[in-house]
N, C-alpha and C positions, 0 to 999 in steps of 0.2 A: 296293374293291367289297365290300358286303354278301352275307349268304346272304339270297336276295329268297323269294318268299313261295312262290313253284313248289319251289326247291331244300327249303323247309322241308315243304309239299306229299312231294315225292319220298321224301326221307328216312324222313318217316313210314309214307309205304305199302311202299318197303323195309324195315322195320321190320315192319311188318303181316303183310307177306309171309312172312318169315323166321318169327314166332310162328306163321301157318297152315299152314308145313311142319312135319310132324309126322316129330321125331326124339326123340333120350332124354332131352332134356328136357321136350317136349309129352307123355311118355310117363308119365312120375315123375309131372307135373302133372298128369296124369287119375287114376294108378293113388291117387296122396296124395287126391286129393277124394274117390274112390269110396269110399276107406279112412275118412277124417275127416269127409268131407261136404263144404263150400264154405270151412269154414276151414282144412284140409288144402292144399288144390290153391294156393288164395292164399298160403301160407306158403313153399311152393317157390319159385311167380312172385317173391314179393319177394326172396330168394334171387337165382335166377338172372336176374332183370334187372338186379338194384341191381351184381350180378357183370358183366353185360353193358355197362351204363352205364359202371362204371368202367375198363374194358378199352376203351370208345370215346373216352373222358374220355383217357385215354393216349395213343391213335393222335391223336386231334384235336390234343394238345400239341406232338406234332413224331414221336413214336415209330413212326409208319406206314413209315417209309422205313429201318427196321432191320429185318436182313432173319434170321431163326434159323440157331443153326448144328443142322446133320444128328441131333446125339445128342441134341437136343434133341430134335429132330422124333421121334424115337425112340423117345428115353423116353416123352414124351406119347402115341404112338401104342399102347404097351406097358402105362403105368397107366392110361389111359385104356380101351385093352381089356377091363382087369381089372376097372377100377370098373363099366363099363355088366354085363361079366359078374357079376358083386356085385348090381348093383341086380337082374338078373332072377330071380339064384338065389332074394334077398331075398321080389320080388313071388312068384315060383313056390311059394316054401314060405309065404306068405301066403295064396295060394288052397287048399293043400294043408290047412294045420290053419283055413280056413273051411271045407272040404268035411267036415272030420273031425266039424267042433263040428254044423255044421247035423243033421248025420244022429243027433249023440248029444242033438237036442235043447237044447245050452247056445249061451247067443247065442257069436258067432264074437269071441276078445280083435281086440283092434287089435295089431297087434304094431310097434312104434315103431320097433326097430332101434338101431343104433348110432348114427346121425346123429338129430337132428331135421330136421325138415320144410326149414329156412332153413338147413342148414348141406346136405341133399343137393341141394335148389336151385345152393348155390355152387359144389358139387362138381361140381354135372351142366355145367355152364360151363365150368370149369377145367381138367376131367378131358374133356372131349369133342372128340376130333380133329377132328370135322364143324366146331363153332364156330371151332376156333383158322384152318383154311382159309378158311372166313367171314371174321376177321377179317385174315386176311395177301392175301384177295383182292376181294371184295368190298364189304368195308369199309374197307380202305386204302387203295386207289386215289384213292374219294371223298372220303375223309377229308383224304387231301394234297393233292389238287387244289383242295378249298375255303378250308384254309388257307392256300395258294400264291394264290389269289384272290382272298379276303376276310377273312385272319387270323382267328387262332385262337379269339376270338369268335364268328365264321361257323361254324368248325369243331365248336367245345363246341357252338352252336343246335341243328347237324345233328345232333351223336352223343344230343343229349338228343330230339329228333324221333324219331330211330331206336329206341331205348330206350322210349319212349313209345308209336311204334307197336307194337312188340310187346309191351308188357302189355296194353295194349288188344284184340288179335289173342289173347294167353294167354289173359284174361279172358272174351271172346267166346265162346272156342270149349271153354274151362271148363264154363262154364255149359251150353252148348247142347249138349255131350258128355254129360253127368251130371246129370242134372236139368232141363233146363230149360223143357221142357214143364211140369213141375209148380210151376216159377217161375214163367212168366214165360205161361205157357194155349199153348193153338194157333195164337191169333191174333198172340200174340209171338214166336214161330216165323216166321211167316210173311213 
């Protein structure tokens, strides 16, 4: 049995879905475009989807039905803490010395940080306990049920549909967060 043209339908607005829940990665990815413009916010998405993809690329091979052990969960839940508390320290003291520069008159630096743009993309992925539940629940279930169905084939279609809906969902909602009245008029809005 094939994945037929609904299950590839589905997946993708799974996919969609997931990009228009707004967590710490839809967060980076607004706070990096407000900072960069439209090439900021896209440097993240490719980051954390291309990170996403291949974490679906995995479970669709056979790796869904591995289940973590505890110190795992643990550790994750602990540097991942730490990383999402890093990125807001990060944003926080970004609007602090903008409020400083605005008022002394000098335009406001970009301040880059440690990462670049595609490396806190991968990190907001990897380090994010909300994702990793994503993928141990709701992306694995379907994952192993399509390859028990319509092999691994079927499986790789789905995880790159899902993947795809959510740059598509990133990208949407990029735009129309940050600019996109000024892109796209009122009537592109609409």
């Amino acid at each position: 049995m094939s994945l037929g043209g609904g299950a590839i339908v589905g997946a993708f607005a799974l996919g969609f879905a997931l990009g228009a829940a707004l967590g710490p990665v839809q967060m980076l990815i607004l706070s990096e475009t407000a900072k960069r413009g439209l090439e900021g916010g896209p440097r993240v998405m490719l980051g954390a989807n291309l990170t996403l993809l291949g974490i679906l690329v995995v479970l669709a091979l056979g790796f869904s039905s591995l289940a973590p052990r505890p110190g795992a969960i643990r550790t994750l839940q602990a540097v991942g803490g730490l990383f999402l508390l890093w990125i807001g320290g990060v944003e926080l003291r970004s609007i602090l010395i903008g409020a400083r520069s605005r008022t002394g008159g000098d335009p406001p630096p970009v301040a880059a940080g440690r990462l670049g743009s595609i490396a806190k993309g991968i990190a907001s992925v990897i380090l994010d306990p909300g994702a990793w539940v994503f993928f141990a629940t709701t992306a694995s279930a379907p994952m192993a049920k399509v390859t028990s169905d319509g092999g691994t084939a079927s499986a790789l279609a789905g995880a790159l549909a899902v993947a795809i809906g959510v740059s598509c969902s990133d990208l949407t909602f990029t735009i129309l967060r940050s600019g996109g009245r000024r892109l796209v008029g009122e009537g592109g809005l609409r």
